[in-house]
C-alpha positions in Angstrom: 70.6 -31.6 -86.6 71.5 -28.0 -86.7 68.2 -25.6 -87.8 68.3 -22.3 -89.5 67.6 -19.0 -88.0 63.9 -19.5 -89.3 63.2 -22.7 -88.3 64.8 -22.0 -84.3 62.4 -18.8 -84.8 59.6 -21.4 -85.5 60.3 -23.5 -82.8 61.0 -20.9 -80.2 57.5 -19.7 -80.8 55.7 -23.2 -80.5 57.6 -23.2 -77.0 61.0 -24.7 -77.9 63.6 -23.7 -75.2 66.2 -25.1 -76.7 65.4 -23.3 -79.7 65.2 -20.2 -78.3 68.5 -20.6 -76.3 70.3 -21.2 -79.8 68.8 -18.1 -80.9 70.2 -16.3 -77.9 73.4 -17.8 -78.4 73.6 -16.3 -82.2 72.9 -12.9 -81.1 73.8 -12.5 -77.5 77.5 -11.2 -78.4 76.4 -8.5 -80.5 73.3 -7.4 -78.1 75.8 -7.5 -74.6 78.5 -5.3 -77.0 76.2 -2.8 -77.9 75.2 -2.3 -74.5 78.2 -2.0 -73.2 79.2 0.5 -76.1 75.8 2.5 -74.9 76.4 2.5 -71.3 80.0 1.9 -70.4 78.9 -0.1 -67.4 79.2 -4.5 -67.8 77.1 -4.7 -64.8 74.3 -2.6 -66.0 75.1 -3.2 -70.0 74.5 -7.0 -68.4 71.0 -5.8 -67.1 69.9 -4.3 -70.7 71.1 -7.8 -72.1 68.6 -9.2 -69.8 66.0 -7.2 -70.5 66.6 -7.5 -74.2 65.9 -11.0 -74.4 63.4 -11.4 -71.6 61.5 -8.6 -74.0 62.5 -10.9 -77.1 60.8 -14.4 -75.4 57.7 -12.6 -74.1 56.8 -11.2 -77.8 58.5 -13.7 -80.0 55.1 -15.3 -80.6 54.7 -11.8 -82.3 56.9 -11.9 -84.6 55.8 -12.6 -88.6 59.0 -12.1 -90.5 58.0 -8.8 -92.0 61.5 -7.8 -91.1 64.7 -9.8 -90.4 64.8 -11.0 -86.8 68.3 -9.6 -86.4 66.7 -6.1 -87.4 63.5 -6.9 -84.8 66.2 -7.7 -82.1 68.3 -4.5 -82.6 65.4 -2.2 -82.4 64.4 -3.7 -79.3 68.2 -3.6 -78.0 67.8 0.3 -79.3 64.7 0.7 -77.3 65.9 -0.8 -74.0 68.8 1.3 -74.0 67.1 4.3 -74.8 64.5 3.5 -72.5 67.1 2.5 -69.8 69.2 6.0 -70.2 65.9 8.2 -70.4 64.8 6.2 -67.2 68.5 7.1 -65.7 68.5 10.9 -67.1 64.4 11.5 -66.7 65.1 14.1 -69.8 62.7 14.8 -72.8 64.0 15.2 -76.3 62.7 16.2 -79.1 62.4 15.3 -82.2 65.5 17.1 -85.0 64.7 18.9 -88.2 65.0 16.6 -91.3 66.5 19.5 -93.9 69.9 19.6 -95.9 70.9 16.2 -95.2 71.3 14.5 -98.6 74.5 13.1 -98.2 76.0 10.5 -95.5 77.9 12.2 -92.6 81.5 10.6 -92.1 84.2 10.8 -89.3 87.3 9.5 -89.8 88.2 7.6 -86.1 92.0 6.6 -87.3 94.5 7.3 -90.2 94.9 4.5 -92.5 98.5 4.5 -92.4 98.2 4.0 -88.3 101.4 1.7 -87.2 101.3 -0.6 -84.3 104.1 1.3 -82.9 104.0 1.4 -78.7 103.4 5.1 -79.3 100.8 5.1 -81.7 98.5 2.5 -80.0 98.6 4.9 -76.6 97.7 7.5 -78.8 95.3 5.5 -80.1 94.0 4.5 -76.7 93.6 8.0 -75.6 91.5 8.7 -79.0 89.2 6.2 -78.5 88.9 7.1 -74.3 88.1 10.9 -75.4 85.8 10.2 -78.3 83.9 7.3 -75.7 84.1 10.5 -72.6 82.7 13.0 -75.7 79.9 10.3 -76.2 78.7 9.9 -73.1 77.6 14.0 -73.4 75.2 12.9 -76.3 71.3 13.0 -75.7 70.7 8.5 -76.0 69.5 8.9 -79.6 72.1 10.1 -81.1 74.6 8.7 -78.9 72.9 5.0 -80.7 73.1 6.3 -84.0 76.4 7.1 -83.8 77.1 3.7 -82.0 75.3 1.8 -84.8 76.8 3.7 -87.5 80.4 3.7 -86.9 81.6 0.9 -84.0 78.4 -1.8 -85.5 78.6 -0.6 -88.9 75.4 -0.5 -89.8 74.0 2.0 -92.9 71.6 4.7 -92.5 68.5 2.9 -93.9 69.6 0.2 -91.8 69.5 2.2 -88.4 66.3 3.8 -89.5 64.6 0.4 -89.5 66.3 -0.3 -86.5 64.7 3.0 -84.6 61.8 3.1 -86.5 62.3 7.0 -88.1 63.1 8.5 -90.8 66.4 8.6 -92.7 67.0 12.0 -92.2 66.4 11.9 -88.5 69.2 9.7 -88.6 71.6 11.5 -90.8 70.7 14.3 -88.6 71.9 12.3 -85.5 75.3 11.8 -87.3 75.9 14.9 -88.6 75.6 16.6 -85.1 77.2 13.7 -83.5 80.2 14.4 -85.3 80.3 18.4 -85.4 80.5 17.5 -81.3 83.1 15.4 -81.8 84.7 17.9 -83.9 84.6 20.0 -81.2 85.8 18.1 -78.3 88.6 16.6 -80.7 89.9 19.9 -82.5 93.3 19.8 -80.5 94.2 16.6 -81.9 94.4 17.9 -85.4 
């Protein structure tokens, strides 16, 4: 008898294993390949994973469905990494001004007319190597939003649920993230 995503979260909370293994099997693609996106290491994108779902056993009894569990997953996934990459760094940041950011910040990461030509996948390779090298310079906050927004897909309000902040702070994130990329990518126009 298959369950729901409610009913395993039911279950896993009255002690089901099996219930909460199902639930780990739903999301564990999506946690391990945002991981891997933040850190560019398996091995230690494979630790995160860990954490994330030792984190999501020990306070599943917690949850009360104010929120959908796949948005209560990825903010702990967000707060593992970030925690995992200021651990790694030992930086501060500090939280960005909010102003002028009305509309959604967008880069453009290939043409639409791109052919599968030998050629134009090398390019393509070497795109997607530079933008993930220009990434890695990114303080973890907005190296996630930028991850969320444009390799995970998910919308601003979205994200902002996700890391528990405002909009803007988020649309703040992307708009510097992709000035930087601007940067680091200006030869390729």
């Amino acid at each position: 008898m298959a369950f729901d995503e409610k009913e395993l979260i039911i279950l896993a909370q009255k002690g089901d294993n099996a219930a909460f293994e199902q639930l780990v099997y739903l999301y564990d693609k999506k946690v391990l390949s945002l991981a891997l996106k933040y850190i560019k290491d398996e091995d230690l994108a494979k630790d995160i994973y860990q954490e994330v779902f030792i984190r999501v056993y020990k306070g599943l009894k917690n949850f009360q469905f104010k929120s959908e569990f796949s948005t209560w997953l990825f903010r702990i996934t967000t707060n593992v990494c970030l925690t995992f990459k200021t651990k790694k760094a030992s930086r501060v940041f500090v939280s960005v001004n909010e102003e002028n950011m009305d509309e959604e910040p967008v880069i453009e990461l290939k043409d639409e007319s791109y052919e599968s030509s030998p050629d134009r996948i090398v390019i393509g390779t070497e795109i997607t190597r530079r933008i993930e090298n220009a990434l890695d310079e990114f303080p973890p906050r907005q190296k996630i939003v930028f991850i969320l927004k444009h390799f995970e897909g998910y919308k601003i309000k979205e994200i902002a649920v996700i890391l528990d902040c405002q909009e803007g702070t988020v649309k703040k994130y992307l708009f510097e993230a992709i000035h930087k990329l601007r940067k680091k990518l200006k030869d390729l126009n």
